[in-house]
C-alpha positions in Angstrom: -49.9 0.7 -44.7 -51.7 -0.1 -47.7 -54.9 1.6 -48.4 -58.0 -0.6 -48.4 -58.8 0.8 -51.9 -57.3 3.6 -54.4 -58.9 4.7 -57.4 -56.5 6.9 -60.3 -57.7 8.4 -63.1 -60.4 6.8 -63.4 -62.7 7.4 -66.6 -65.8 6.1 -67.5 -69.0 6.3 -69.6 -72.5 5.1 -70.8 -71.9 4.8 -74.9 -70.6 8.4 -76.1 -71.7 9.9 -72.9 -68.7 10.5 -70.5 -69.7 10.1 -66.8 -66.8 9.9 -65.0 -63.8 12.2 -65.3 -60.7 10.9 -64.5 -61.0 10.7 -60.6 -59.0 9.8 -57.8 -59.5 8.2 -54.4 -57.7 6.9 -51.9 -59.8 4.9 -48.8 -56.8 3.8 -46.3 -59.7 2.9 -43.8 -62.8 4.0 -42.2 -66.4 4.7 -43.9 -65.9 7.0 -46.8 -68.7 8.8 -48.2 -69.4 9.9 -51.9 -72.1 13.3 -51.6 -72.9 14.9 -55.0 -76.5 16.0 -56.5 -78.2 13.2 -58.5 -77.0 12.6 -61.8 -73.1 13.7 -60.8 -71.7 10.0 -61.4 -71.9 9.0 -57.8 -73.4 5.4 -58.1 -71.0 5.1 -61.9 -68.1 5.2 -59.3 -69.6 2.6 -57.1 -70.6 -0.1 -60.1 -67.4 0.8 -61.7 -65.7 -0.1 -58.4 -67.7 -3.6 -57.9 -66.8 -4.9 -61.7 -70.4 -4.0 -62.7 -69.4 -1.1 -65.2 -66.3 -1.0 -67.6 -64.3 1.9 -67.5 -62.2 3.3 -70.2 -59.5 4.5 -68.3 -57.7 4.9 -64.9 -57.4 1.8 -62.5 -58.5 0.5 -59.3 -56.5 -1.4 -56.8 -58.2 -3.1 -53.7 -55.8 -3.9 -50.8 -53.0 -3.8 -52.8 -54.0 -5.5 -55.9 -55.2 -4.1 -59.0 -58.5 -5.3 -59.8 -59.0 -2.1 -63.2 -55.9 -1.4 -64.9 -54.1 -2.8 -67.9 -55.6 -5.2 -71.0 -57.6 -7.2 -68.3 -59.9 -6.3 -65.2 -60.7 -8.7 -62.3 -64.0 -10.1 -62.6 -67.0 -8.8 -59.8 -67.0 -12.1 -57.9 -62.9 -12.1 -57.0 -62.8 -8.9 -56.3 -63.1 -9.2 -52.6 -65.4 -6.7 -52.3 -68.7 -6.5 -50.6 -71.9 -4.9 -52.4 -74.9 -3.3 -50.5 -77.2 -2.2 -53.0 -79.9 0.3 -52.8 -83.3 -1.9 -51.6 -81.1 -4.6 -50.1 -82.2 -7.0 -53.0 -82.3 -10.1 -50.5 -83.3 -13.6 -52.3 -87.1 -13.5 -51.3 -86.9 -17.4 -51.1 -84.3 -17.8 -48.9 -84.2 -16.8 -45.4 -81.9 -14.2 -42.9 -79.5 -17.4 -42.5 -79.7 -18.3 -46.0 -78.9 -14.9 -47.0 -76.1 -14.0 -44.9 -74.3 -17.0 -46.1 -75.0 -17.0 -49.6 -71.3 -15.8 -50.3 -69.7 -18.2 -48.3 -68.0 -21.1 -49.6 -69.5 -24.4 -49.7 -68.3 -25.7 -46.3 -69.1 -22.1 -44.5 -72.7 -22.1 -45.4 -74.2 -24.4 -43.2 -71.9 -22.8 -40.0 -74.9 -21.2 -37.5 -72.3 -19.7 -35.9 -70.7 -17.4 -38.7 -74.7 -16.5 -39.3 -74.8 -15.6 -35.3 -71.7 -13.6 -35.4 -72.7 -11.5 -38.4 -76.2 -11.0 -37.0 -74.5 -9.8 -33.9 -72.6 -7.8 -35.8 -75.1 -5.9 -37.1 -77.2 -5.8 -34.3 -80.2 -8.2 -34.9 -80.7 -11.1 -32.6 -79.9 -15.0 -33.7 -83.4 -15.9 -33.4 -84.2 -13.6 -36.7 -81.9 -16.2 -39.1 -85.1 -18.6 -39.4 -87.5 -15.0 -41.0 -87.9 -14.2 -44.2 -87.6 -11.6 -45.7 -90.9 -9.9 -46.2 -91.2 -10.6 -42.2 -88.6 -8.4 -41.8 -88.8 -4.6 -41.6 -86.6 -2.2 -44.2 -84.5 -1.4 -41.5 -83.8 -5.3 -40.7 -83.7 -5.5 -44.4 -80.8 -3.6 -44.6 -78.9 -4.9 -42.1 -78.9 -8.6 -43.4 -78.0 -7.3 -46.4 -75.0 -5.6 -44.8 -74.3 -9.3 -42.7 -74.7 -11.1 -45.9 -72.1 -8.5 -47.8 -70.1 -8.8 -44.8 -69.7 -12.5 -44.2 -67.0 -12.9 -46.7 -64.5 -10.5 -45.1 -64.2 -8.3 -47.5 -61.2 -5.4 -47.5 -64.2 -2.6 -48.3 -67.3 -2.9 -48.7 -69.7 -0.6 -50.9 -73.2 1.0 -50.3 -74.9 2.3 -53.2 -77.4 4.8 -50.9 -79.0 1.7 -48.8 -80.9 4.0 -46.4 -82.9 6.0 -49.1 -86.0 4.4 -48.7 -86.1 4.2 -45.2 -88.4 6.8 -43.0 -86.2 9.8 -41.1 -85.6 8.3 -37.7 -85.5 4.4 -39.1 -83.0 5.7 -41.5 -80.9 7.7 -38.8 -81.1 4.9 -36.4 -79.9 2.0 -39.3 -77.1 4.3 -40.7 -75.4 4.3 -37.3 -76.3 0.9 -36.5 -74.4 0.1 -40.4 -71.3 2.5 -39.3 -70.9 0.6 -35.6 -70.9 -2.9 -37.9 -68.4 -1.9 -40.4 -66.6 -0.4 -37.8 -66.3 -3.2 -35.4 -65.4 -5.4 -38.5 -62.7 -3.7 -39.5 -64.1 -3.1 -42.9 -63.1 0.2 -45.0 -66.6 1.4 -46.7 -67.2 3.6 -49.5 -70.9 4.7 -49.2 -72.8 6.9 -52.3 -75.2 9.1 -50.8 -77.2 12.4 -51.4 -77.7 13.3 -47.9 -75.4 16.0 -46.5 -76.6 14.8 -42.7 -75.9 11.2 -43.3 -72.7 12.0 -45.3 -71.4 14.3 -42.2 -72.7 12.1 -39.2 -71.6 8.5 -40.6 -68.0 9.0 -42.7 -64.7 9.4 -41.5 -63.7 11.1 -45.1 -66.3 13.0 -47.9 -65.6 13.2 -51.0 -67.7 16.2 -52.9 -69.1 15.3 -56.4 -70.8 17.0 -58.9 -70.3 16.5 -62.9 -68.1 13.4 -62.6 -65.3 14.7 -60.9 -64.0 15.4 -57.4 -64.2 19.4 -56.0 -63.2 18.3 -52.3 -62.0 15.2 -50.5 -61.6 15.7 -47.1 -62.7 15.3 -43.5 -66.1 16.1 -43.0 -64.9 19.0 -40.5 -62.7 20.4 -43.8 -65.6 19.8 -46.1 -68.0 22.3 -44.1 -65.6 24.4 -42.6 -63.5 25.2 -45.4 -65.5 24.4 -48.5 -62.4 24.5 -51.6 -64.6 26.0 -54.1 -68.2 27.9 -54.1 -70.0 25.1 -55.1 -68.8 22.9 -52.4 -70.2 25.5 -50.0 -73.4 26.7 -51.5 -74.0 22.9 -52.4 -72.8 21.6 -48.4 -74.8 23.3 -46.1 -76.7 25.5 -48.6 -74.3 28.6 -48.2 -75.3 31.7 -49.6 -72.7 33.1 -52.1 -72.5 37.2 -51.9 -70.2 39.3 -54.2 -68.2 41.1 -52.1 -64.7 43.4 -52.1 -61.5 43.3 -49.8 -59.7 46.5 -49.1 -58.0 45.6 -46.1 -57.0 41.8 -46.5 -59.0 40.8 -43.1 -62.4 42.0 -44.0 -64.8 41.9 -47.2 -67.7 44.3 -47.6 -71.1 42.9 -49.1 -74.3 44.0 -49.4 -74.5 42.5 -45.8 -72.1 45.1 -44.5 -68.6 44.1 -43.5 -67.7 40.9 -42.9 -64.6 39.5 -40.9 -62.6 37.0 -43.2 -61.6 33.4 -42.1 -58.4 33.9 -43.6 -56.4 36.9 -44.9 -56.2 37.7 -48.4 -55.3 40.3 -51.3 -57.3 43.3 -51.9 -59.9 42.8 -54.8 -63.3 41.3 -55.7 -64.6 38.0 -53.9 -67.3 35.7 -53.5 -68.2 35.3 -49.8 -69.6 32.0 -48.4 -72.5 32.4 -45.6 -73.8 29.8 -43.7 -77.4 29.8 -43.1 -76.4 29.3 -39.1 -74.6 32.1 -39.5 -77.2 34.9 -39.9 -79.4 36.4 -37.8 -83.3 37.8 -38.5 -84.8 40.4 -35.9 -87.7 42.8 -36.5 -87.0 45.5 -39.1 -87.6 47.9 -35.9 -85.8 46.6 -33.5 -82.9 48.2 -32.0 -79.7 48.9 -34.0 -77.5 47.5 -31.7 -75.9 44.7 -33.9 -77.0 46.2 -37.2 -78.3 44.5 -39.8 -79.0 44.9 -43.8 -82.8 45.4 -44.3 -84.2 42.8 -46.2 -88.1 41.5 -47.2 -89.2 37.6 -46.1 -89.7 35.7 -49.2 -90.9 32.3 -47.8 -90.5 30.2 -44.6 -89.8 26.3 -44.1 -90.7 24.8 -40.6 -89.2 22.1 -39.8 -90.7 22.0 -35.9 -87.5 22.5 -34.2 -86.3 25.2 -36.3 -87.0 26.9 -39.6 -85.4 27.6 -43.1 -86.3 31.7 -43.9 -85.3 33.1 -47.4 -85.2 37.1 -47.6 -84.3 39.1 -50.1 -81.9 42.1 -49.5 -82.7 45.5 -51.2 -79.5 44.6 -53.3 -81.5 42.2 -54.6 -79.6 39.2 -53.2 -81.5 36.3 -51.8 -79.9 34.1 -49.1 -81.2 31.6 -46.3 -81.3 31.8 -42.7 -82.1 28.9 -39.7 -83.7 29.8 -37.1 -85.1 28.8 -33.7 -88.6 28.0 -34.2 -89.7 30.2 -31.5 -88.7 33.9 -33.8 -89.7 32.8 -37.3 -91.1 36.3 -39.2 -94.2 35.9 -41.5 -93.8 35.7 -45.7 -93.7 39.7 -46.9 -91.9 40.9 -43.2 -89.8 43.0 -42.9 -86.5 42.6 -41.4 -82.6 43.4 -40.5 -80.5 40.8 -41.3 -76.6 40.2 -39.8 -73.6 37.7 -39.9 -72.5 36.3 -36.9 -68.5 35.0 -37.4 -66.1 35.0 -40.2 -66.9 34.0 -43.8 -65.0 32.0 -46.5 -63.3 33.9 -49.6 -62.9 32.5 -52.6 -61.5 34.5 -55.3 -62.4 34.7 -58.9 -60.3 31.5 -59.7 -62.4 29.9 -57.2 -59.6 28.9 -54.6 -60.8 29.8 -50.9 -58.9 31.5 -48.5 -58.0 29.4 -45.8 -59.1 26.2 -47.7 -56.8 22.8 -46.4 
């Protein structure tokens, strides 16, 4: 089968400023999405992808034909691609029908009935194609703007972080509402974001950026579960990283005590990868059953259903803790602190144990 869109080696810049590091990508279907920190070359990728940016190396091939690669690149417009950009950017003057078939061809853009499908594709009733679009809300916004990149057919479409400015549930509720349409249309996606929920939740495949390059591509379940190098992990999920030391091959001990390891591995010096789920906070004078490594409260963020605690072990480590809303300690507590479950490895060339 060929895959809806395949990126190799591809390099790219702003001037003398390299941005893009000879990366490789291969979407064979399903909503792929691009997580990295701002600034890591995430929406460079996506422009690159659309025609919008030149690269200086690599090549990109869409469905099976190349589109970057050789003396000459396809321009934007043949590329068969579909663009959702970051505000939507509807024509103000035009309306939800107007706008969904703006990239149809000429005898195409006056069918109500490819407008109808595509609205009902992205869930917004037919009787929205005569609105405009400051009568529409951002949500609605960005699902015409999805219809409209979507009426054309394209092979993949791209989404350069469409859901940013949208308020917490709206946003939740118009990402899955996005992932059912491109889904139902049989559309491969590549979508930039900076959220680790949305990134998790929506894709099928997450590719881990930071400084123009690639550390992971994977499944989201891989991506979390066995981060392939520290930063994938403390950047993922917000592990903490702990130096740590295996005698035994199964277990590491840390500042946190000993820890069981998710995979086996040589004796030496390690850095251990702790999930904020992981550990548990109780009362410096509660009972010892469980144990714990005393530690002070540095400072608490409540989220209502469950709170963020950073603590500071008399090692002098810092690492973060969830939880339940109901047992969160005061700032300057103090408190036992222990793991619950195995731990990731990585060694001091930064492969993990038990990475796939």
């Amino acid at each position: 089968m060929t895959a809806a869109l395949e990126v190799q080696g591809l390099v790219a810049g702003y001037g003398r400023t390299p941005v893009l590091r000879g990366l490789d990508l291969v979407v064979a279907e399903g909503i792929t999405a691009i997580l990295g920190p701002s600034g890591c070359g995430k929406t460079t990728l996506l422009r690159a992808i659309a025609g919008f940016v030149t690269p200086s190396g690599g090549s990109v091939t869409v469905a099976g034909t190349p589109v970057v690669g050789g003396r000459r690149a396809v321009p934007a417009r043949l590329r068969g691609l579909g663009y959702v950009p970051q505000d939507g950017a509807l024509f103000p003057h035009l309306s939800v029908a107007g706008n969904v078939a703006f990239g149809l061809s000429r005898s195409e853009r006056s069918s109500a009935a490819v407008v109808a499908e595509m609205l009902e594709l992205v869930e917004l009733p037919a009787s929205m194609a005569t609105r405009y679009p400051h009568e529409l809300s951002g949500g609605q916004q960005q699902r015409v703007a999805l219809a409209r990149a979507l009426a054309p057919r394209p092979r993949v479409v791209l989404l350069d972080e469409p859901f940013s400015s949208l308020d917490a549930s709206l946003r939740e509720d118009t990402g899955r509402a996005v992932a059912r349409a491109l889904r139902a249309a049989e559309a491969a996606a590549v979508l930039v974001t900076h959220d680790q929920g949305e990134a998790l939740s929506l894709a099928d495949q997450v590719a881990v950026m930071m400084d123009g390059a690639f550390l992971q591509v994977g499944s989201p379940t891989t991506v979390y579960l066995t981060p392939a190098d520290p930063r994938v992990a403390a950047f993922l999920g917000h592990a903490s990283l702990l130096d740590g030391n295996v005698e035994d091959g199964a277990r590491a001990e840390c500042a946190l005590g000993v820890l069981p390891l998710r995979a086996p591995t040589g004796p030496g010096r390690v850095r251990l990868a702790v999930r904020a789920e992981q550990i548990q906070i109780r009362p410096a004078g509660a009972d010892e059953v469980g144990g714990g490594a005393p530690a002070d409260v540095i400072d608490i963020s409540f989220y209502g259903h469950d709170a963020t605690v950073r603590v500071r072990l008399d090692s002098g480590e810092e690492l973060s803790a969830r939880t339940p809303a109901t047992s969160v300690p005061a700032p300057g507590d103090r408190v036992l602190v222990a793991v619950v479950g195995d731990v990731v490895a990585f060694r001091s060339d930064e492969t993990p144990t038990g990475a796939v």
